[in-house]
C-alpha positions in Angstrom: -12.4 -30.9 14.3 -10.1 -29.2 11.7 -6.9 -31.5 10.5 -4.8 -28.5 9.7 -2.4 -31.0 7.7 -5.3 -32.4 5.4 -5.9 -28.8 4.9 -2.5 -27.2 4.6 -2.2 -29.9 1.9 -5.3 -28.4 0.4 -3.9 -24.8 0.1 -3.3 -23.3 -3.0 -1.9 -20.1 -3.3 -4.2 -17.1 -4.6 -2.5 -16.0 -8.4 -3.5 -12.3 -7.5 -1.3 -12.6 -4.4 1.9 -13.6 -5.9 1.1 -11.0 -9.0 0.6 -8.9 -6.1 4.2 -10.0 -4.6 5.8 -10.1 -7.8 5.1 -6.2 -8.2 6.0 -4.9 -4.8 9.6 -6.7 -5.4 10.2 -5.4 -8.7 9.2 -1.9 -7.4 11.2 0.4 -5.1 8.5 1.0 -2.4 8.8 4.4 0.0 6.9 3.4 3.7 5.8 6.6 5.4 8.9 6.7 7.3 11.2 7.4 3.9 8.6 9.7 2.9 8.8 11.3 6.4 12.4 11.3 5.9 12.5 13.2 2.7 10.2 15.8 3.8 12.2 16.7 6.9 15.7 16.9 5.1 13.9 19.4 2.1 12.6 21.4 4.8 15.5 21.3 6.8 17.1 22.1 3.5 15.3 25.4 2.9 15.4 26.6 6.1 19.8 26.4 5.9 19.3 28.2 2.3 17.6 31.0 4.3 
């Protein structure tokens, strides 16, 4: 059987995982729902300048 505390002990976190976390903090990240966002106000945009 597993001792998850023997083995939690164990655990070492990946480097390319926190180089990985290190950049998406640094960076200003768009999820689809801001780049949904933006394309719905520029169209909404040219369709008022019409």
């Amino acid at each position: 059987m597993i001792n998850f505390d023997e083995e939690l002990k164990k655990f070492h976190p990946s480097l390319e995982v926190e180089d990985a976390e290190r950049a998406i903090h640094q960076h200003d990240l768009s999820d689809m729902a801001d780049v949904i966002v933006g394309i719905l106000k520029d169209e909404r945009q040219q369709s008022d300048d019409e």
